[in-house]
ChimeraX commands (.cxc) that place a marker at each C-alpha (Angstrom):
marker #1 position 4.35,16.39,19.56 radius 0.5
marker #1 position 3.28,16.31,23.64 radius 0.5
marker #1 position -0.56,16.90,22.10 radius 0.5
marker #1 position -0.10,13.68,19.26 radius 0.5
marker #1 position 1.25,12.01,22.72 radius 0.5
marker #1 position -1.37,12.95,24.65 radius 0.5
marker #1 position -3.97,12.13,22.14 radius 0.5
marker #1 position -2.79,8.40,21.80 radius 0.5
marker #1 position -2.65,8.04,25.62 radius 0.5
marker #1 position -6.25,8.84,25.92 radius 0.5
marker #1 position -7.09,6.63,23.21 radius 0.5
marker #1 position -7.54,8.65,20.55 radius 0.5
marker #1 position -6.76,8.43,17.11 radius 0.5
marker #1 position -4.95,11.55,15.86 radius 0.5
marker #1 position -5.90,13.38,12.28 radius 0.5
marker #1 position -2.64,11.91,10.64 radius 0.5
marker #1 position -2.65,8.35,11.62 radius 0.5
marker #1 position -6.23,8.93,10.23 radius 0.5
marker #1 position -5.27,10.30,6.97 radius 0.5
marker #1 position -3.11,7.57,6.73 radius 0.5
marker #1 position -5.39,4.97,7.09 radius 0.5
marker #1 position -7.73,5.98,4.74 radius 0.5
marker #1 position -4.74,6.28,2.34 radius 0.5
marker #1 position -4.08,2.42,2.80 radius 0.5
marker #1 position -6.88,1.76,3.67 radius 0.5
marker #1 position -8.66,2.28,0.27 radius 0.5
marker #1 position -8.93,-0.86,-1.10 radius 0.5
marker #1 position -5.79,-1.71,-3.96 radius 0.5
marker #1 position -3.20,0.87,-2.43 radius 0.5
marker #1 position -1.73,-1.52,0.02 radius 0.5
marker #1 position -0.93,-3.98,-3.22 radius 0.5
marker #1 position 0.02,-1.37,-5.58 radius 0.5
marker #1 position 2.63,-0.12,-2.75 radius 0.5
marker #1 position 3.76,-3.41,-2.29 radius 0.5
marker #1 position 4.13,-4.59,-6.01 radius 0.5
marker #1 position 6.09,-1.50,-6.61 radius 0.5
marker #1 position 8.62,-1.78,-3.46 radius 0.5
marker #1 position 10.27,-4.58,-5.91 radius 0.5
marker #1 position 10.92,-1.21,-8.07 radius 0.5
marker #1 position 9.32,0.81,-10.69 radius 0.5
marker #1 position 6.59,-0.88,-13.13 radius 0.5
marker #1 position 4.42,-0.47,-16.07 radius 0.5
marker #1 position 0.62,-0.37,-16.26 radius 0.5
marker #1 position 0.58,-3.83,-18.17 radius 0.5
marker #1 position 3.02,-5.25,-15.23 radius 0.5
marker #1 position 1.18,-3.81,-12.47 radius 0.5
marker #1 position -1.91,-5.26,-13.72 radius 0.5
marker #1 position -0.50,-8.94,-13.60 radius 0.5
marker #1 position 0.85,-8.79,-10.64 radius 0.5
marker #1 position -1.67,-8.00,-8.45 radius 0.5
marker #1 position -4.85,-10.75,-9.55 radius 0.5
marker #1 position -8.25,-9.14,-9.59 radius 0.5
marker #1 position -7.79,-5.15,-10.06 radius 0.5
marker #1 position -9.62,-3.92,-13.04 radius 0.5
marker #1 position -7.64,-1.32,-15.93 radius 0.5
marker #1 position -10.01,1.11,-14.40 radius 0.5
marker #1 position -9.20,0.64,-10.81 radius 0.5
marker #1 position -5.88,0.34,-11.00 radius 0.5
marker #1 position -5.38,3.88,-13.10 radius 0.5
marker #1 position -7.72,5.57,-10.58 radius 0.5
marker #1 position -5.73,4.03,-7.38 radius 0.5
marker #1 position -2.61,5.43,-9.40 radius 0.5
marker #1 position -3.64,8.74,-9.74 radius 0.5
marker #1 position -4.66,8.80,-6.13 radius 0.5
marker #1 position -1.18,7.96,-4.94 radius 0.5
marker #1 position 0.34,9.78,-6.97 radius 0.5
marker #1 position -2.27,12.93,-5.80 radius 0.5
marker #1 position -0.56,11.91,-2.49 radius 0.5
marker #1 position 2.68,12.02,-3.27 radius 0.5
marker #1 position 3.16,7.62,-2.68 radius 0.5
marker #1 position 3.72,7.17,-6.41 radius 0.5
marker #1 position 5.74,9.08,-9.17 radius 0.5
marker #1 position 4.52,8.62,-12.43 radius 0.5
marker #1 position 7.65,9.08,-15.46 radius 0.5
marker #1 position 7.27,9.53,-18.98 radius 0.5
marker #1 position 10.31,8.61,-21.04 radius 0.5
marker #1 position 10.06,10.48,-24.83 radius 0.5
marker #1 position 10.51,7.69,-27.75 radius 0.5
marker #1 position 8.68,5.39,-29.54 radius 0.5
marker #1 position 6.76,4.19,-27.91 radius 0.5
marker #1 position 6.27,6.24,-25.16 radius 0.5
marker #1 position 7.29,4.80,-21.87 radius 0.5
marker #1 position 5.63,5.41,-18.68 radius 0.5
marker #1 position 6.62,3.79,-15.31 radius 0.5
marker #1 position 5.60,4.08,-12.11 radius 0.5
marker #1 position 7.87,3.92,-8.98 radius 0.5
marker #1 position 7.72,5.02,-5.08 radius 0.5
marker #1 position 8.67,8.25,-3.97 radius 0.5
marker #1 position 10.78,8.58,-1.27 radius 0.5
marker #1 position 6.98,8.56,1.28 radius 0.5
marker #1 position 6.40,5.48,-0.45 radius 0.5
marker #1 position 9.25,3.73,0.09 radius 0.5
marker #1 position 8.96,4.53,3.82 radius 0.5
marker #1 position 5.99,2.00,3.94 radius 0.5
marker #1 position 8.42,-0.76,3.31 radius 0.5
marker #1 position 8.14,-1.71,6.44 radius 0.5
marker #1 position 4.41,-1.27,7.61 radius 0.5
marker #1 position 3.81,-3.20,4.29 radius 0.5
marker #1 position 6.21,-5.80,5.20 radius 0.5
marker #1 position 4.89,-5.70,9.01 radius 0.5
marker #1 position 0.98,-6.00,7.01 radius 0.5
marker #1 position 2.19,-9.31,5.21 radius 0.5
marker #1 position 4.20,-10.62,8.08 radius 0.5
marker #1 position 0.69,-10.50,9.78 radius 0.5
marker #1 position -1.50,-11.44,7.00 radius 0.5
marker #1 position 0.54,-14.97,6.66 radius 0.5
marker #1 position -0.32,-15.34,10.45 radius 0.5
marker #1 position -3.88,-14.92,10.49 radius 0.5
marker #1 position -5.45,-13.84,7.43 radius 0.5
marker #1 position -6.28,-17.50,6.40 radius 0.5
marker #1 position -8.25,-17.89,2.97 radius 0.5
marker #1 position -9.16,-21.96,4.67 radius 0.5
marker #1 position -10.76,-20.54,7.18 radius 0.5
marker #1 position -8.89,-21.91,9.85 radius 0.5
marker #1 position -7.19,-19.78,12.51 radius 0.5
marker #1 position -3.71,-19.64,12.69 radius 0.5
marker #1 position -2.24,-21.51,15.64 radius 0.5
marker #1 position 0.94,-20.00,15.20 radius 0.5
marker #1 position 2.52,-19.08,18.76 radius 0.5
marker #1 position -0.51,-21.22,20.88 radius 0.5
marker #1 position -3.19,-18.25,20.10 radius 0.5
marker #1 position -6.26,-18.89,18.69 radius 0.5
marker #1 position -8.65,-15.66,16.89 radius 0.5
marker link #1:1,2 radius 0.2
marker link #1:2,3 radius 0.2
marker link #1:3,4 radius 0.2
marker link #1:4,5 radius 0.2
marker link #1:5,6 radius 0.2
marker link #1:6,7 radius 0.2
marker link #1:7,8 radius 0.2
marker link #1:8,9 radius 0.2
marker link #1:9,10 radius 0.2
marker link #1:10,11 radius 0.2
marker link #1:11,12 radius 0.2
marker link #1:12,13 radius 0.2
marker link #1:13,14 radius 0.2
marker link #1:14,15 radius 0.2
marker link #1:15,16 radius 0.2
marker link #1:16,17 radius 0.2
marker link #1:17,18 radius 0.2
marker link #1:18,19 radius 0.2
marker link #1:19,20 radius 0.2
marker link #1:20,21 radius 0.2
marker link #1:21,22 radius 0.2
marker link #1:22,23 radius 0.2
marker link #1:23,24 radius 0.2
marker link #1:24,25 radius 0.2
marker link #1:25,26 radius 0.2
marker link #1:26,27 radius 0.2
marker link #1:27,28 radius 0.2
marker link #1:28,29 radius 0.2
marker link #1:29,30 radius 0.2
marker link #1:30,31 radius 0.2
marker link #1:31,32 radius 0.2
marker link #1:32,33 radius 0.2
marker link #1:33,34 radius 0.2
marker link #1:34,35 radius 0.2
marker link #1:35,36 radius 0.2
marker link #1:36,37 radius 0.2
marker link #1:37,38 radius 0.2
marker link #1:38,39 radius 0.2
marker link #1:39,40 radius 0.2
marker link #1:40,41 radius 0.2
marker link #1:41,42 radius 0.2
marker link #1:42,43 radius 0.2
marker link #1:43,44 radius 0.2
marker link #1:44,45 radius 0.2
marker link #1:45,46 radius 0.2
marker link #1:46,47 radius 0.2
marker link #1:47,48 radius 0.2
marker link #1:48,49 radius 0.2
marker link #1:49,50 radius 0.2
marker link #1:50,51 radius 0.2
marker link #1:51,52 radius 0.2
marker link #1:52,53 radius 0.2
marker link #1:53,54 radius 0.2
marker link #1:54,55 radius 0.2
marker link #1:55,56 radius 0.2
marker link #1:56,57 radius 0.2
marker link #1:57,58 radius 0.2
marker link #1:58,59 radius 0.2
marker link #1:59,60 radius 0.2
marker link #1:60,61 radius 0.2
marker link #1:61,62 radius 0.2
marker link #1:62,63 radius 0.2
marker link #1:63,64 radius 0.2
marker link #1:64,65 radius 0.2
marker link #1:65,66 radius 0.2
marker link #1:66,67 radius 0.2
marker link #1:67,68 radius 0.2
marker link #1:68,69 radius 0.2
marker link #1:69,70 radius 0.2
marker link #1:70,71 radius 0.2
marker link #1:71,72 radius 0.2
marker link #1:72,73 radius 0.2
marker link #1:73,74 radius 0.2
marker link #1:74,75 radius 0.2
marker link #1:75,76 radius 0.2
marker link #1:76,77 radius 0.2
marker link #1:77,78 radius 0.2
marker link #1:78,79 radius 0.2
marker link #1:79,80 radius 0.2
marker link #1:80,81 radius 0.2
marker link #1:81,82 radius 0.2
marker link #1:82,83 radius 0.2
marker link #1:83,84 radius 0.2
marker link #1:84,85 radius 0.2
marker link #1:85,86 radius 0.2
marker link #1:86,87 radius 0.2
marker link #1:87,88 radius 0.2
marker link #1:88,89 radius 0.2
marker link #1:89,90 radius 0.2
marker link #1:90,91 radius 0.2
marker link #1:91,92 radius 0.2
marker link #1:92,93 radius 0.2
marker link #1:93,94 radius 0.2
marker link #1:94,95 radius 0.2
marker link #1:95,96 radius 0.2
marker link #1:96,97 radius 0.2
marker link #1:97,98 radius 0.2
marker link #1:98,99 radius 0.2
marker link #1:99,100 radius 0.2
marker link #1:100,101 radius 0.2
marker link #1:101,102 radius 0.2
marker link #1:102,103 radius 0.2
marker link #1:103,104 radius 0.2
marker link #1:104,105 radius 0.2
marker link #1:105,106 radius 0.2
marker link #1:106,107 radius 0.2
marker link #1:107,108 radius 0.2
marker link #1:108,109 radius 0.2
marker link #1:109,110 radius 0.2
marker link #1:110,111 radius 0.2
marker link #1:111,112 radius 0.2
marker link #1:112,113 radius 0.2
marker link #1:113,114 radius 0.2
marker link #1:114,115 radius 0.2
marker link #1:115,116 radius 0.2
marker link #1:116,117 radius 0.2
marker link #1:117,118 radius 0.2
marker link #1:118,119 radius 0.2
marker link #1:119,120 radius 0.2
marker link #1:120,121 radius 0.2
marker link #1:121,122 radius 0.2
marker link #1:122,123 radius 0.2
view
């Protein structure tokens, strides 16, 4: 822990806040995570909630999570087959640095391209 510490004060950026960046950071993951923090979802529901991702894209991001242990995938036996997909117990502990990405993306991440003047700053 002292050498994580030590890293940060010296303005480095340690291997697992790296690994976790590229994790979220890969473009999809950060609205797959959030879709599903409402609670588990199919393919078809996943795929309307979040505007824009492809069949393709979304089963590759979902594989990728779940490689990473963010996503469970479960497979109920019938007819027809039902397969959800839901959090694990890593991915529900990004509740709030999803929430906390949001909070911020309301603030500034303007689509009108006009800065936010929310609290007298300006970009």
């Amino acid at each position: 822990m002292k050498e994580a510490q030590t890293d940060e004060a010296e303005g480095t950026v340690c291997q697992h806040f790296q690994r976790a960046a590229e994790v979220l950071g890969r473009r999809w993951n950060p609205q797959i995570v959030r879709v599903l923090l409402g609670g588990p979802r199919r393919f078809g529901e996943l795929r309307q909630a979040i505007p824009g991702i492809s069949d393709h894209l979304l089963s590759e991001r979902l594989k990728q999570l779940e490689t990473e242990g963010i996503v469970r995938r479960a497979v109920t036996d019938g007819r027809p087959v039902l397969i959800e997909y839901g959090l694990t117990a890593a991915g529900v502990d990004l509740q709030r640095a999803i929430g906390a990405l949001g909070a911020w993306a309301e603030r500034w991440a303007r689509t009108d391209a006009q800065p936010s003047t929310a609290g007298g700053r300006s970009r």
